[in-house]
C-alpha positions in Angstrom: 0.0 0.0 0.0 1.2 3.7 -0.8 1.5 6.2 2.2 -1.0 8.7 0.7 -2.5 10.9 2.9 -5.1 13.1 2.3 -5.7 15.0 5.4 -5.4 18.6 6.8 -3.0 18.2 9.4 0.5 18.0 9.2 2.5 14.7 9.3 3.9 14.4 12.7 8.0 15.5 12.6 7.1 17.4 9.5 8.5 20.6 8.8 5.4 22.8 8.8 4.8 25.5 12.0 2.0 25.2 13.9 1.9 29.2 14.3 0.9 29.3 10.7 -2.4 30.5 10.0 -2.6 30.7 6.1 -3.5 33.9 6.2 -1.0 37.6 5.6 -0.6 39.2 8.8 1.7 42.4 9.3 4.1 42.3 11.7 4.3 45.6 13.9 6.7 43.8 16.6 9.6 43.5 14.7 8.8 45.8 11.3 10.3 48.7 10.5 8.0 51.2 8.9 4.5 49.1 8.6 5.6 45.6 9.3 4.5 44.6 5.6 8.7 43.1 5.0 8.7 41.5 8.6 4.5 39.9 7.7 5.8 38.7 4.2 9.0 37.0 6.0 6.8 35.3 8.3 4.0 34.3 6.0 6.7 32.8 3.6 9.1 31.8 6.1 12.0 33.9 4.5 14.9 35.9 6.0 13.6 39.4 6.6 16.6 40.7 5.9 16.3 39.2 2.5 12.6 40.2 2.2 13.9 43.7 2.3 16.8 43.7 0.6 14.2 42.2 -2.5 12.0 45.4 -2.1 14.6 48.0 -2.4 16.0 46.2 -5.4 12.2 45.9 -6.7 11.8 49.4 -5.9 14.6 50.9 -7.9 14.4 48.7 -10.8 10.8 49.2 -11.0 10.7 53.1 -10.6 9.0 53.3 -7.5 6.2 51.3 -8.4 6.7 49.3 -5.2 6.4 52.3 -3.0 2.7 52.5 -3.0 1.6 48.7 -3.4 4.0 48.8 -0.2 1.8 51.5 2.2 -1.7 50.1 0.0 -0.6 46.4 2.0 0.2 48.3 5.1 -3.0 50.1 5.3 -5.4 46.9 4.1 -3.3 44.1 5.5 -4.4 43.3 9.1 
């Protein structure tokens, strides 16, 4: 028999956190300006340093175009 599993729960030992909600969530505590870098890096698990490193790269290549999708998610998001 295959180990197919078709349930909602994580696997026990599996790699997943069980503080993840599946659902964006700025994070004031340890953000910056409106938590929006700090919310992404927990929501995908990244570095937050790389997060927003990413964003001022985005930024300048993209003319600034980041700058208001940026405060838009800080003042929707959560």
């Amino acid at each position: 028999m295959s180990d197919l599993r078709f349930e909602d729960e994580p696997r026990p030992g599996s790699q997943l956190s069980s503080s993840f909600s599946g659902k964006f969530r700025l994070n004031k505590q340890r953000g910056k300006l409106m938590g929006v870098c700090s919310g992404l890096a927990d929501y995908t698990d990244w570095d937050v340093t790389l997060i927003r490193v990413a964003f001022v790269i985005g930024t300048l290549a993209g003319f600034g175009l980041l700058i208001p999708i940026y405060i838009a998610t800080g003042f929707i998001a959560d």
